[in-house]
Each structure stands twice: as C-alpha cells, then as structure tokens.
N, CA, C and O atoms as a Tinker XYZ file with bonds, in Angstrom:
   412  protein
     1  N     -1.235000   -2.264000   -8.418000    73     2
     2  CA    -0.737000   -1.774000   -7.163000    64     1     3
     3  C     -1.253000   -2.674000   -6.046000    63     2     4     5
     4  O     -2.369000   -3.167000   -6.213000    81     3
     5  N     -0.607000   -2.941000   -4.969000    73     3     6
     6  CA    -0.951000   -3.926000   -3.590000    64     5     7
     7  C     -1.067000   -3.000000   -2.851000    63     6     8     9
     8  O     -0.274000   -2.079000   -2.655000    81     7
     9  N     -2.653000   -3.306000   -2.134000    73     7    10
    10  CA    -3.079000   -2.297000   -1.414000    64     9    11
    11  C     -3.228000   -3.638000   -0.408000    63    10    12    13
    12  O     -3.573000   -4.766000   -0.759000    81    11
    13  N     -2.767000   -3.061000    1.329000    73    11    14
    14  CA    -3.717000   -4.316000    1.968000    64    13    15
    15  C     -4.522000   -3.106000    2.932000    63    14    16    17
    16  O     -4.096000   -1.963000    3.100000    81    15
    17  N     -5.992000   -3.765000    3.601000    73    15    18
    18  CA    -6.085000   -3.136000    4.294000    64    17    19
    19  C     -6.126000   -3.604000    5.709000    63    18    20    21
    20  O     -6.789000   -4.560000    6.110000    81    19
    21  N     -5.426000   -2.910000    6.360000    73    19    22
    22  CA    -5.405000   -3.857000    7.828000    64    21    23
    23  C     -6.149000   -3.268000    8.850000    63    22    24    25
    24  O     -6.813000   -2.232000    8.847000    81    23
    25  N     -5.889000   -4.270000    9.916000    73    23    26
    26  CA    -7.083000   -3.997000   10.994000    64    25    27
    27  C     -8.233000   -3.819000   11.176000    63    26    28    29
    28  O     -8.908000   -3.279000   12.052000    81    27
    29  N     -8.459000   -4.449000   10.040000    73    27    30
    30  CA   -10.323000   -4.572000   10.049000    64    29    31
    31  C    -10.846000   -5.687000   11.444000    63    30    32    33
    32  O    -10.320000   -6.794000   11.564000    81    31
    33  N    -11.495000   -5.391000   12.029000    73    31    34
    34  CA   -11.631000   -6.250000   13.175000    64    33    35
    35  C    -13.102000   -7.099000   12.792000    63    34    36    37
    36  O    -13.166000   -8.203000   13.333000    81    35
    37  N    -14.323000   -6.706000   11.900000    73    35    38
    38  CA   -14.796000   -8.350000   12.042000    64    37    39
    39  C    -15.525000   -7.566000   10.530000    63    38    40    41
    40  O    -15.738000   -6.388000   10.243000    81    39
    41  N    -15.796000   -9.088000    9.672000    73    39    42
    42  CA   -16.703000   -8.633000    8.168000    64    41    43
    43  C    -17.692000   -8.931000    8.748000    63    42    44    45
    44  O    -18.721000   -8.399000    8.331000    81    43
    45  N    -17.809000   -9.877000    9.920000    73    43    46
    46  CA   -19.341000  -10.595000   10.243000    64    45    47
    47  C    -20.294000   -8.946000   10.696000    63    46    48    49
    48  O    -21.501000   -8.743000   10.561000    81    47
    49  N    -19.046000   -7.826000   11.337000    73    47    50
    50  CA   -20.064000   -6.831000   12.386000    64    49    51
    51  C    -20.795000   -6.263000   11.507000    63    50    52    53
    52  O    -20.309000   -5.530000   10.645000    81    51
    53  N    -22.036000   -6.514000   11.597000    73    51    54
    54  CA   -22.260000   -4.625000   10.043000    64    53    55
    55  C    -21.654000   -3.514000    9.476000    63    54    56    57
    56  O    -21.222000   -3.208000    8.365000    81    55
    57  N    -21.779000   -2.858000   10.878000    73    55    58
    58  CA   -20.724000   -1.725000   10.835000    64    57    59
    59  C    -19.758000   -1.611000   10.051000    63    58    60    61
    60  O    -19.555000   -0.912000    9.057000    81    59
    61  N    -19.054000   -2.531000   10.710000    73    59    62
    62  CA   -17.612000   -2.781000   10.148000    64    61    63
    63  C    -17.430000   -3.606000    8.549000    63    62    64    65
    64  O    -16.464000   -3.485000    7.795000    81    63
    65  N    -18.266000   -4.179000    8.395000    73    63    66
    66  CA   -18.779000   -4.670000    7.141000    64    65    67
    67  C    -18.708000   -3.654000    5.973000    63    66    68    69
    68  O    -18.137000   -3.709000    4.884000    81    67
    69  N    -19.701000   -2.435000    6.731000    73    67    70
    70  CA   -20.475000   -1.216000    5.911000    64    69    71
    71  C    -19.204000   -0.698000    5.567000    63    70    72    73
    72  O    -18.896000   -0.732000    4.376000    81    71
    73  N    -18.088000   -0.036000    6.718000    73    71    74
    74  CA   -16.968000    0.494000    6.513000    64    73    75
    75  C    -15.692000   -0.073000    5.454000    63    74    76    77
    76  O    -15.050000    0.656000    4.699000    81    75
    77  N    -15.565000   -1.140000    5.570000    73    75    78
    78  CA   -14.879000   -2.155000    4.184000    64    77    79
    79  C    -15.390000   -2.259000    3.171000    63    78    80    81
    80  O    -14.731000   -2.106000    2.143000    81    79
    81  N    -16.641000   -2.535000    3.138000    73    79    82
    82  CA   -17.103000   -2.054000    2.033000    64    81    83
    83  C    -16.937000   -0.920000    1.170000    63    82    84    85
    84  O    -16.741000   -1.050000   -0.038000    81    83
    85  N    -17.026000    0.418000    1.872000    73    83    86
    86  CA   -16.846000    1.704000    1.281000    64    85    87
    87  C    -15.699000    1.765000    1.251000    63    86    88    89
    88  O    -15.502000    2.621000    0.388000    81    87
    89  N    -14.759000    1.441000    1.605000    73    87    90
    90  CA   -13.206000    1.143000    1.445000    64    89    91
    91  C    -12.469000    0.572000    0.205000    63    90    92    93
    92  O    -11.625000    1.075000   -0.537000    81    91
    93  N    -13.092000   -0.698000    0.227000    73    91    94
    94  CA   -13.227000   -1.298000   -1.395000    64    93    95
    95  C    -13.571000   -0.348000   -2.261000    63    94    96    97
    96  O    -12.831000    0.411000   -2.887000    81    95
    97  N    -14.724000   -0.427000   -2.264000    73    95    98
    98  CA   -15.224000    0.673000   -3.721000    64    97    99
    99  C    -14.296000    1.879000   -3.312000    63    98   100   101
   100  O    -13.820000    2.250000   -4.385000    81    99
   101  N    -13.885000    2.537000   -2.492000    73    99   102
   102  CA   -12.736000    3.831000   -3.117000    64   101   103
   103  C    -11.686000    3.478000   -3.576000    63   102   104   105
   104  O    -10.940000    4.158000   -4.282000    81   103
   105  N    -11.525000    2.348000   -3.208000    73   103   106
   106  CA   -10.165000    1.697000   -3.666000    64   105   107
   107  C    -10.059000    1.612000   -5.260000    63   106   108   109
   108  O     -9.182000    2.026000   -6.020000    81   107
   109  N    -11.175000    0.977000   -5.487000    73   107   110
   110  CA   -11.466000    0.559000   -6.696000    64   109   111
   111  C    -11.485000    1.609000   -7.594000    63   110   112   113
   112  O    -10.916000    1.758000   -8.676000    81   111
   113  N    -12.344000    2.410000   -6.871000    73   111   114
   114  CA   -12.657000    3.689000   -7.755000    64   113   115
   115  C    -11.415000    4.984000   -7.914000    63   114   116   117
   116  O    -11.561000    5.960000   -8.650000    81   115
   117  N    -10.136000    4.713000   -7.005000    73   115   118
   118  CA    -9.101000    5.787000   -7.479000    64   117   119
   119  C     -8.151000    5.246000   -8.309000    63   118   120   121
   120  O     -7.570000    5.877000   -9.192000    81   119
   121  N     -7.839000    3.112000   -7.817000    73   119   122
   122  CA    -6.785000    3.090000   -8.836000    64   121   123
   123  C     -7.857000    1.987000   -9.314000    63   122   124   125
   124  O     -8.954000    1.577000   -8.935000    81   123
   125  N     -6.512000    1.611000  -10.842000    73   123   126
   126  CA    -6.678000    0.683000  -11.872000    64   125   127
   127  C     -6.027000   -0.510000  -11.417000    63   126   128   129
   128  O     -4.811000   -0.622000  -11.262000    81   127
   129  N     -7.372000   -1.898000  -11.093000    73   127   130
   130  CA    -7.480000   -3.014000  -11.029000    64   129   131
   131  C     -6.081000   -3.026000   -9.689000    63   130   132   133
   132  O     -4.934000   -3.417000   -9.903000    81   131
   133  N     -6.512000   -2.587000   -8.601000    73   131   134
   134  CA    -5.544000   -2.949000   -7.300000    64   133   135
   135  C     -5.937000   -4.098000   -6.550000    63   134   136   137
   136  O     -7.068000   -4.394000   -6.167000    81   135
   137  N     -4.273000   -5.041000   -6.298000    73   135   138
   138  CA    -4.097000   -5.929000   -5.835000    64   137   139
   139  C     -4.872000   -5.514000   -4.314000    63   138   140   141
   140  O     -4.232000   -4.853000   -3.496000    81   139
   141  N     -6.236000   -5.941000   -4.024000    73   139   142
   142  CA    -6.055000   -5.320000   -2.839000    64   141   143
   143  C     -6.169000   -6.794000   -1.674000    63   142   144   145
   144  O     -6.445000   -7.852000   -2.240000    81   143
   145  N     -5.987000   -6.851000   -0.285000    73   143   146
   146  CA    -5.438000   -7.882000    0.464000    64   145   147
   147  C     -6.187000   -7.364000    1.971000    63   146   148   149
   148  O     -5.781000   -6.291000    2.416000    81   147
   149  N     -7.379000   -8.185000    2.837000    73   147   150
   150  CA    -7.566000   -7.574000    4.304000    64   149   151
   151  C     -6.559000   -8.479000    4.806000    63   150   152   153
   152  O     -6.018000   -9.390000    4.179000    81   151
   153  N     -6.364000   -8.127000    6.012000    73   151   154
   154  CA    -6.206000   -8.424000    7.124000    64   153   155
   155  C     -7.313000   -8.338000    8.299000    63   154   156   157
   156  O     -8.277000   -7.573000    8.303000    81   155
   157  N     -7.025000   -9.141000    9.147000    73   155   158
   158  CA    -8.215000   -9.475000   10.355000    64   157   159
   159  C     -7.486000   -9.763000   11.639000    63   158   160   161
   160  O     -6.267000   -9.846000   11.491000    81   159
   161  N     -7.835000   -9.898000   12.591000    73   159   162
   162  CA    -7.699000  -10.464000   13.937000    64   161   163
   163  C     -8.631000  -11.449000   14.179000    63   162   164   165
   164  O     -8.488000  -12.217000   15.130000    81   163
   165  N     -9.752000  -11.528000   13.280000    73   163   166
   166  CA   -11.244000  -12.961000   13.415000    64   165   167
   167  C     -9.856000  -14.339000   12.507000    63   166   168   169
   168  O     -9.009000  -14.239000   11.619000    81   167
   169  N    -10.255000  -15.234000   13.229000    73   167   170
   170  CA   -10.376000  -16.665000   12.571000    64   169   171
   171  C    -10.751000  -16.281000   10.910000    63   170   172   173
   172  O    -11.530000  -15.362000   10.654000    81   171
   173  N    -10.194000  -16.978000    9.993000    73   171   174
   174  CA   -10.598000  -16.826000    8.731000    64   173   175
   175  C    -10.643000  -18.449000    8.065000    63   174   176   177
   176  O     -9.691000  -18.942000    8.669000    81   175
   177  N    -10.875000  -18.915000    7.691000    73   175   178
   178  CA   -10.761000  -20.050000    6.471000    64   177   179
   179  C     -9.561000  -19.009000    6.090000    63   178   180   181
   180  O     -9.206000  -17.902000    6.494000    81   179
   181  N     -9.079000  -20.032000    5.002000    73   179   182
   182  CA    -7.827000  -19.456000    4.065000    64   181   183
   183  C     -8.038000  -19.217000    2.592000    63   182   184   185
   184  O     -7.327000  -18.489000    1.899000    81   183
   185  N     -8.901000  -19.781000    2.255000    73   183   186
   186  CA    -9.978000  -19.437000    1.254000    64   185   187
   187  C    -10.998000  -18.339000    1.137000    63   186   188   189
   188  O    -11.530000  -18.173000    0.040000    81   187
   189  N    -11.296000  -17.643000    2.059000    73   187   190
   190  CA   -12.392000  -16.529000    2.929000    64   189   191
   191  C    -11.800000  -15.560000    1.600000    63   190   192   193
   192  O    -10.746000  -15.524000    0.965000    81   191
   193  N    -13.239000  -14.730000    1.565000    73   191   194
   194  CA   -12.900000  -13.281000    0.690000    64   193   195
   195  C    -14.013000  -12.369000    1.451000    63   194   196   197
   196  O    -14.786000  -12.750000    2.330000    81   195
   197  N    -13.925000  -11.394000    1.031000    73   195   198
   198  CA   -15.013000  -10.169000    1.305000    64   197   199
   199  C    -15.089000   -9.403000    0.151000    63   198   200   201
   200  O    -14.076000   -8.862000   -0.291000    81   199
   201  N    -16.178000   -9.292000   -0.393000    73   199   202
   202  CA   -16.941000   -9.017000   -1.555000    64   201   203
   203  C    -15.354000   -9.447000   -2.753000    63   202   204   205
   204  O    -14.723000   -8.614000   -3.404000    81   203
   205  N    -15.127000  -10.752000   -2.708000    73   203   206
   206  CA   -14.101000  -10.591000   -4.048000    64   205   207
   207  C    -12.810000  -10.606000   -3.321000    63   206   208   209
   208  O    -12.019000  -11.437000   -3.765000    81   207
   209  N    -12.310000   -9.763000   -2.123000    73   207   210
   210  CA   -10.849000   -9.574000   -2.105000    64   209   211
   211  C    -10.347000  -10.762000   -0.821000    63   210   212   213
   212  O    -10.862000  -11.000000    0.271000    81   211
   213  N     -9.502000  -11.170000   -1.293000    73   211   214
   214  CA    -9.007000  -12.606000   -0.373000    64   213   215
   215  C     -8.869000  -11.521000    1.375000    63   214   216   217
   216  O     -8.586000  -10.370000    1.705000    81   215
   217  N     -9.262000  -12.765000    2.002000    73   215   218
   218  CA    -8.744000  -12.046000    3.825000    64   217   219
   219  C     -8.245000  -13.142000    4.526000    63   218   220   221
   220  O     -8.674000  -14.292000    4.442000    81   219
   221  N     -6.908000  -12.572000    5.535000    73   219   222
   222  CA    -6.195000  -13.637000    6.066000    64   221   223
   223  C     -5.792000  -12.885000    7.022000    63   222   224   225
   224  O     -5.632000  -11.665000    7.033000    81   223
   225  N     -5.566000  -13.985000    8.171000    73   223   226
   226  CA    -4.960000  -13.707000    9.611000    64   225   227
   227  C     -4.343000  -12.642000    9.688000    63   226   228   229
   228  O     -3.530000  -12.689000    8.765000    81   227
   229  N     -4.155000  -11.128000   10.548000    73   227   230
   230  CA    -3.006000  -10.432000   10.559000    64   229   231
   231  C     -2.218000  -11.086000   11.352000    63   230   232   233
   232  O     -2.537000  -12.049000   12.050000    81   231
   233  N     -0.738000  -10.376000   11.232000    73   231   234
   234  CA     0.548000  -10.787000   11.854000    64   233   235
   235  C     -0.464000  -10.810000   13.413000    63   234   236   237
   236  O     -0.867000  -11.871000   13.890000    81   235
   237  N     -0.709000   -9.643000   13.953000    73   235   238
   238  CA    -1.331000   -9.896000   15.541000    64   237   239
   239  C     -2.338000  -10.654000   16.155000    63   238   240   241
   240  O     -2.890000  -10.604000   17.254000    81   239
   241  N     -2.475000  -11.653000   14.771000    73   239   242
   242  CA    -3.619000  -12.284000   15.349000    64   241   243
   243  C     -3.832000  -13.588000   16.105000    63   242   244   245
   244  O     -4.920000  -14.094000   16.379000    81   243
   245  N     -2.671000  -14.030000   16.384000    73   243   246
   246  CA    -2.006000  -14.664000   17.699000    64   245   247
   247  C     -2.127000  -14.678000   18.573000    63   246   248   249
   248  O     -2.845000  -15.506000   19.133000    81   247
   249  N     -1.336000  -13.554000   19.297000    73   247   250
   250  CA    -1.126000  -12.652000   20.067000    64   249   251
   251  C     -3.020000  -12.006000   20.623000    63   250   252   253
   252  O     -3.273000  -11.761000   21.803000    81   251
   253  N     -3.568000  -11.927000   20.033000    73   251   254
   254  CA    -4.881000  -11.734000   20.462000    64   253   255
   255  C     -6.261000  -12.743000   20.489000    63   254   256   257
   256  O     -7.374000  -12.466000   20.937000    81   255
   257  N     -5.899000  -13.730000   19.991000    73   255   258
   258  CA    -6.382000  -14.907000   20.020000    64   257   259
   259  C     -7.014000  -15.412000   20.871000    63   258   260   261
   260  O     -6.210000  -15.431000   21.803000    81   259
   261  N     -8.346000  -16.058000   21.392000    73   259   262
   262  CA    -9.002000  -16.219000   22.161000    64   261   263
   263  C     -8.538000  -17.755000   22.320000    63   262   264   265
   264  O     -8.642000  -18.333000   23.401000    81   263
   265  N     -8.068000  -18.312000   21.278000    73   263   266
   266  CA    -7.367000  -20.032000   21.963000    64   265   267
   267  C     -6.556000  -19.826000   22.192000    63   266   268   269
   268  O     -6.145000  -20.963000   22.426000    81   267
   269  N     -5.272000  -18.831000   22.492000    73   267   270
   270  CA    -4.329000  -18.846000   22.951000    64   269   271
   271  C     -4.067000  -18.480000   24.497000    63   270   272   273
   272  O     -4.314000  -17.346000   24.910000    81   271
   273  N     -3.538000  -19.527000   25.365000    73   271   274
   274  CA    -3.412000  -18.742000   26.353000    64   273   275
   275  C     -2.432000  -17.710000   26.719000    63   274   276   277
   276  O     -1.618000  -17.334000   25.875000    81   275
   277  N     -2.445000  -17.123000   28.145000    73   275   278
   278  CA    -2.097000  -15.655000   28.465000    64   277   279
   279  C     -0.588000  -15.739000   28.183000    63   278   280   281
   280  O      0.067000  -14.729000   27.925000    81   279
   281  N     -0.108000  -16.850000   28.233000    73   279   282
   282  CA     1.607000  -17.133000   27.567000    64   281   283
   283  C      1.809000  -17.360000   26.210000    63   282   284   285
   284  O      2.881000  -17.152000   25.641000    81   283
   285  N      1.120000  -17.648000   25.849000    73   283   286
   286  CA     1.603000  -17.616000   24.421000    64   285   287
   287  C      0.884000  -16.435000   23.677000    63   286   288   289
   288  O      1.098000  -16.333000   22.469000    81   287
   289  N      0.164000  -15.656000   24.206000    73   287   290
   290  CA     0.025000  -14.610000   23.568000    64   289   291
   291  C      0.470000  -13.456000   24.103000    63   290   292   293
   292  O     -0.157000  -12.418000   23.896000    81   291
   293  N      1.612000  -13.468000   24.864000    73   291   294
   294  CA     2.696000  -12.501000   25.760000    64   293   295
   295  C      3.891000  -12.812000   24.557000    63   294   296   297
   296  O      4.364000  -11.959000   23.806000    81   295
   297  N      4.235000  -14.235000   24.589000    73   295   298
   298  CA     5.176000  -14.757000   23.844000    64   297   299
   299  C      5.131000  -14.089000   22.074000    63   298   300   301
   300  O      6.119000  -13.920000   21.359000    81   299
   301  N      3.833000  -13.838000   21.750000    73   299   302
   302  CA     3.530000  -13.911000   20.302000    64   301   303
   303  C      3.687000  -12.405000   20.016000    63   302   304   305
   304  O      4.314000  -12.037000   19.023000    81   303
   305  N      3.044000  -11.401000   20.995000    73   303   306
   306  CA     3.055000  -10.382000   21.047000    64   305   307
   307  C      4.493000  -10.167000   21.377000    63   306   308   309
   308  O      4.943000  -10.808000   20.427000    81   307
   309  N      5.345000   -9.829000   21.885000    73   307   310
   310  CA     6.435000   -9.667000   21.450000    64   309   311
   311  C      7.557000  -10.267000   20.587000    63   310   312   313
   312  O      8.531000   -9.527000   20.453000    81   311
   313  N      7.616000  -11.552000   19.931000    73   311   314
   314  CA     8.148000  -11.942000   18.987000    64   313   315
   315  C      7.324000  -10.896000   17.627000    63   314   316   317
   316  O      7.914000  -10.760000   16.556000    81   315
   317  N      6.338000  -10.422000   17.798000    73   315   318
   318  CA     5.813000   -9.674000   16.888000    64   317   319
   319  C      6.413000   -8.182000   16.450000    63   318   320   321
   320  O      6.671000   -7.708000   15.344000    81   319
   321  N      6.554000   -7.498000   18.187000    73   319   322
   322  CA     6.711000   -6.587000   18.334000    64   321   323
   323  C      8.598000   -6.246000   18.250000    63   322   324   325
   324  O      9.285000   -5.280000   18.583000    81   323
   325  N      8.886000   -7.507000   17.668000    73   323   326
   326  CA    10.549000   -7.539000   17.543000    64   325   327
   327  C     10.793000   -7.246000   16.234000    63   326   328   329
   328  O     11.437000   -6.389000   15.629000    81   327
   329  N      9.995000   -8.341000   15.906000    73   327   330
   330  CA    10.156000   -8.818000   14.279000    64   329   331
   331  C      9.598000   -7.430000   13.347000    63   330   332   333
   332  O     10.258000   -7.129000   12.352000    81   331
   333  N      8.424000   -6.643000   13.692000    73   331   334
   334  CA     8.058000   -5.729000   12.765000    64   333   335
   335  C      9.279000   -4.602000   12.965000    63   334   336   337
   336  O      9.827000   -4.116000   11.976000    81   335
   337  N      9.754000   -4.131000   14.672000    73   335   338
   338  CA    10.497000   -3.069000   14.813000    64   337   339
   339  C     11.813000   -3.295000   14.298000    63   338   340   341
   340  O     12.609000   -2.365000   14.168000    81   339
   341  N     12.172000   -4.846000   13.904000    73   339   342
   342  CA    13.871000   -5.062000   12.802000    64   341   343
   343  C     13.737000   -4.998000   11.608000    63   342   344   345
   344  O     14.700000   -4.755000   10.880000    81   343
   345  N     12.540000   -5.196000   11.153000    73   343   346
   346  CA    11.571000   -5.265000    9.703000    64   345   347
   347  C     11.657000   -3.278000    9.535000    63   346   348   349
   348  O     12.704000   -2.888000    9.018000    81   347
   349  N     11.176000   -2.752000    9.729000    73   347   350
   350  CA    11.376000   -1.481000    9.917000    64   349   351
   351  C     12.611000   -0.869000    9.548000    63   350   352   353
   352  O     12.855000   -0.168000    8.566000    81   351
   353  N     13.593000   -1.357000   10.782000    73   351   354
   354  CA    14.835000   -0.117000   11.364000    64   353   355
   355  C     15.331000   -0.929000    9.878000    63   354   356   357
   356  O     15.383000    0.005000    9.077000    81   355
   357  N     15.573000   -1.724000    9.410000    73   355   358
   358  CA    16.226000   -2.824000    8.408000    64   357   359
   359  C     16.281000   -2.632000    7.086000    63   358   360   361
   360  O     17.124000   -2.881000    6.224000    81   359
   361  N     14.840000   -1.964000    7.096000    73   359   362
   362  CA    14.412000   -1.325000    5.571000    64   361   363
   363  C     14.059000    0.034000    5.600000    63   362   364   365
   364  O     13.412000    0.630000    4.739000    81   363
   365  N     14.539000    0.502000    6.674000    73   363   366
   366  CA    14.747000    2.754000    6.498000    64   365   367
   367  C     16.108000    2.444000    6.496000    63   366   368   369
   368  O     16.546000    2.481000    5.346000    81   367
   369  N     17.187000    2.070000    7.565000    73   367   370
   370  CA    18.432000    2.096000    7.183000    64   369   371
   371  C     19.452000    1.187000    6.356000    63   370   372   373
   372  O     20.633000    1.375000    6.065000    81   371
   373  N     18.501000    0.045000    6.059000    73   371   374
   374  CA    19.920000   -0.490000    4.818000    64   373   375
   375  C     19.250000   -0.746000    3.646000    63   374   376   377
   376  O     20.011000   -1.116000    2.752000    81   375
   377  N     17.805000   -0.661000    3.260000    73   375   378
   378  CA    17.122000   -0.943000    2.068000    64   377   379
   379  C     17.138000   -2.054000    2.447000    63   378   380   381
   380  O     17.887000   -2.432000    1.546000    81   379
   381  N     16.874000   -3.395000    3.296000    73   379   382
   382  CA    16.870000   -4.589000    3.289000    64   381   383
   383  C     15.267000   -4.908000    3.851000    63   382   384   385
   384  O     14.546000   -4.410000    4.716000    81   383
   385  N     15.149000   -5.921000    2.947000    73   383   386
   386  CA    13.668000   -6.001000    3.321000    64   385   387
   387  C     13.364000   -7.213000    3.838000    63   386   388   389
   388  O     13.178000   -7.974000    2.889000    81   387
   389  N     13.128000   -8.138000    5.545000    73   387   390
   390  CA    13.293000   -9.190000    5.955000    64   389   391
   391  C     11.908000   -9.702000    5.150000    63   390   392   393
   392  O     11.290000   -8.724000    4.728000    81   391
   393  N     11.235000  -11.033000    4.817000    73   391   394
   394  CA     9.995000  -11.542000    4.519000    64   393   395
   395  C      9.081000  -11.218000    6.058000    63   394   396   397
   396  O      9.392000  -11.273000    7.248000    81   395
   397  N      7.984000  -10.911000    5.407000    73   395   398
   398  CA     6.997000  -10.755000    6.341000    64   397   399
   399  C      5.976000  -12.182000    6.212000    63   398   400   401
   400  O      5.483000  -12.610000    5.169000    81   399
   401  N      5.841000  -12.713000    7.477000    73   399   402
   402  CA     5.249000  -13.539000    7.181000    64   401   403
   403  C      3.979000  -13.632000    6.219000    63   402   404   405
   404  O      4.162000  -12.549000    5.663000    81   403
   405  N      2.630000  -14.218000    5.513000    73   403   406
   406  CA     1.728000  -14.005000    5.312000    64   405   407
   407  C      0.465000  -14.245000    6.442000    63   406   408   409
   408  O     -0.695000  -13.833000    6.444000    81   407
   409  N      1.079000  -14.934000    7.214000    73   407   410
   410  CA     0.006000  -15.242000    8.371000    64   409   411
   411  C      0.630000  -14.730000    9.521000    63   410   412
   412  O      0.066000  -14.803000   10.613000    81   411
C-alpha cells in the first residue's frame, strides 16, 4: 500500500522528528510492508530518507521557499492551487487522473 505523509515541516526539529517518527512505526505497525513516501516544505537532497523512508519536496514547496522571490512564489502558489483543484474536480467527476508532479 502507498502511504505518503505530507506536511511534515522539518526532520531536523525534534519535535517534529519525535512526531514522524511515531507515525512511521504506526504505519508500520497496522499495515504489511507500506510503500510509505514524506513530503516536506525543507530543502531535501533527493537521496534524503528519514529513518529508511525516502523524503522529497512537496508540491508547495516553491511557493514557500525562502529563495524564491515574492513573484514567483505568488506565481507558484497559484499554478499550484489550479493544478491540484483540476487534479481533483477531474478525478471525482470523470475518473481521470492528471500526473501529479513528484516534486
């Protein structure tokens, strides 16, 4: 099964570390051997894991980006906010499923 979990905002914070962590292990511990996948808003290598499970850019992480300036992350944030709400209406009303980016 593909589990991702999104919006984790940093592995570096403890906290938030502590909380993914316990996330994982329930994961682990309800199903059998799940594909599981983070997402982030931090910078990642593309290689990066957390305890084992690969982590990569979310779609918003553009759009919130500290090298991006205030236009291109106006620009990103709504090309985002297009693309998920046709991604959506696309696949409740025609079964069509557009590709989601991976980054």
């Amino acid at each position: 099964m593909k589990i991702v979990i999104s919006h984790v905002y940093s592995s570096h914070n403890n906290g938030d570390a502590a909380i993914l962590s316990a996330q994982i292990g329930g994961l682990k511990e309800v199903f059998v051997n799940p594909d599981l996948h983070i997402f982030t808003i931090d910078k990642v290598r593309s290689d990066f894991t957390f305890e084992g499970v690969p982590v990569c850019n979310a779609l918003m992480y553009g759009s919130v980006s500290s090298e991006n300036g205030k236009l291109k992350k106006l620009v990103l944030a709504i090309v985002m906010m297009v693309y998920t709400a046709s991604w959506a209406y696309l696949s409740r009303t025609g079964s069509i499923l557009m590709p989601l980016p991976r980054g």
